[in-house]
C-alpha positions in Angstrom: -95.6 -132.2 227.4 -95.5 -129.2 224.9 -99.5 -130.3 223.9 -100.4 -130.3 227.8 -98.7 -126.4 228.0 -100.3 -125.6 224.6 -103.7 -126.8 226.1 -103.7 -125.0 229.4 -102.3 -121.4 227.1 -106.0 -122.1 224.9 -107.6 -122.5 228.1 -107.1 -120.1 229.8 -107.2 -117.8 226.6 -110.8 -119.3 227.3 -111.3 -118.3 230.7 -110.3 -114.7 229.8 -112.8 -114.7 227.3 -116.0 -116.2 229.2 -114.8 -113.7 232.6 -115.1 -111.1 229.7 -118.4 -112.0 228.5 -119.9 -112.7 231.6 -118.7 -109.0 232.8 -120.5 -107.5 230.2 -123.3 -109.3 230.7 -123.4 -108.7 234.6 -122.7 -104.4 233.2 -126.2 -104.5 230.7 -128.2 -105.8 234.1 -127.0 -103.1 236.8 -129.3 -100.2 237.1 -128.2 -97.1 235.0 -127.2 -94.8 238.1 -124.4 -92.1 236.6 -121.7 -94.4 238.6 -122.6 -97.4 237.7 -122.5 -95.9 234.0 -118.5 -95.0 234.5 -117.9 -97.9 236.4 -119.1 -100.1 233.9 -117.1 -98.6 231.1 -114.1 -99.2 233.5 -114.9 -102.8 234.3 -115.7 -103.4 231.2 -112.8 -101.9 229.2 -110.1 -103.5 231.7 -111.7 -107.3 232.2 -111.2 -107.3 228.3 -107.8 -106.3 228.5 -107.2 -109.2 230.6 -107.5 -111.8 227.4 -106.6 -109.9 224.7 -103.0 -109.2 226.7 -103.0 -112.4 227.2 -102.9 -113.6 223.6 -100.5 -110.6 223.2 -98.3 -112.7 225.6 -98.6 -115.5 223.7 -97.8 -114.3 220.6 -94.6 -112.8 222.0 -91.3 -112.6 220.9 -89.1 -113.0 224.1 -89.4 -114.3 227.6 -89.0 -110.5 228.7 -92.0 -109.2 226.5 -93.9 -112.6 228.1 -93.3 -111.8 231.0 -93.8 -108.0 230.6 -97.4 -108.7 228.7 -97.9 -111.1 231.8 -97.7 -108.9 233.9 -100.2 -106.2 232.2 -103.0 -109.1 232.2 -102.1 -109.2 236.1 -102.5 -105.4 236.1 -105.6 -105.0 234.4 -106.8 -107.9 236.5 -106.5 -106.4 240.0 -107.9 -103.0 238.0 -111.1 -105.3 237.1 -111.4 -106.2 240.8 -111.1 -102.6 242.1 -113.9 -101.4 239.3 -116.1 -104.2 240.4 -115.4 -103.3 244.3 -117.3 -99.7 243.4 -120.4 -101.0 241.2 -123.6 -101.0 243.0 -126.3 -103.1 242.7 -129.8 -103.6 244.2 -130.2 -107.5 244.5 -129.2 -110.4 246.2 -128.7 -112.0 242.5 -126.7 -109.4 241.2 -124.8 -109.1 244.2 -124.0 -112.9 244.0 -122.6 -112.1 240.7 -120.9 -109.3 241.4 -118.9 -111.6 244.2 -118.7 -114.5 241.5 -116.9 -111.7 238.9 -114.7 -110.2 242.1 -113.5 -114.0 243.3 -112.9 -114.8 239.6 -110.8 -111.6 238.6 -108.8 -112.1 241.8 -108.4 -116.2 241.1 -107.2 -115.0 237.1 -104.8 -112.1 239.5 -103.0 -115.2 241.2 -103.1 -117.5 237.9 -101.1 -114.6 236.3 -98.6 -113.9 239.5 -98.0 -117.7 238.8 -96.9 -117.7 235.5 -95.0 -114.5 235.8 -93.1 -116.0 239.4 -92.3 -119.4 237.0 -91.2 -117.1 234.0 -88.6 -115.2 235.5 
């Protein structure tokens, strides 16, 4: 049981990581209006924090800090979502993406109100 829990924690430490590549690389193809610029740094900056609070959680040492770090991934999460919300792009591709990031930063929001609902 406690290698099936282990193995989801490492996945999802995973899935933190890819959503945090694959932000960045969705940032270097957007076109360099003054916005998008800012934005980027913001989307950037808080889909990042996502993982590495993440491993902060899992490194911690109470259920309260676990639950408190938790909660920050959930925070910077729904931040992620709002930065994506005010990028603009000018293609159907990068629009696609944009709604792939948006539908993964809210799926990672819920993943994390799950954890912090079962935690408490």
């Amino acid at each position: 049981m406690s290698e099936i829990l282990n193995q989801k924690q490492y996945d999802l430490e995973d899935r933190t990581l890819r959503f945090a590549k694959d932000v960045r690389a969705f940032i270097i193809q957007l076109p360099k209006t003054a916005a998008n610029v800012e934005d980027g740094k913001q989307v950037i900056r808080s889909s990042g924090s996502v993982g590495a609070n993440y491993i902060e959680a899992n490194e911690s040492l109470s259920k309260k800090d676990f639950v408190m770090r938790t909660k920050i991934c959930r925070k910077e999460a729904k931040e992620t979502t709002y930065w994506l919300k005010l990028i603009q792009v000018n293609t159907e591709s990068l629009e696609k993406e944009k709604q792939r990031l948006t539908q993964e930063a809210n799926e990672l929001t819920m993943i994390f109100g799950s954890i912090i609902r079962k935690s408490e």
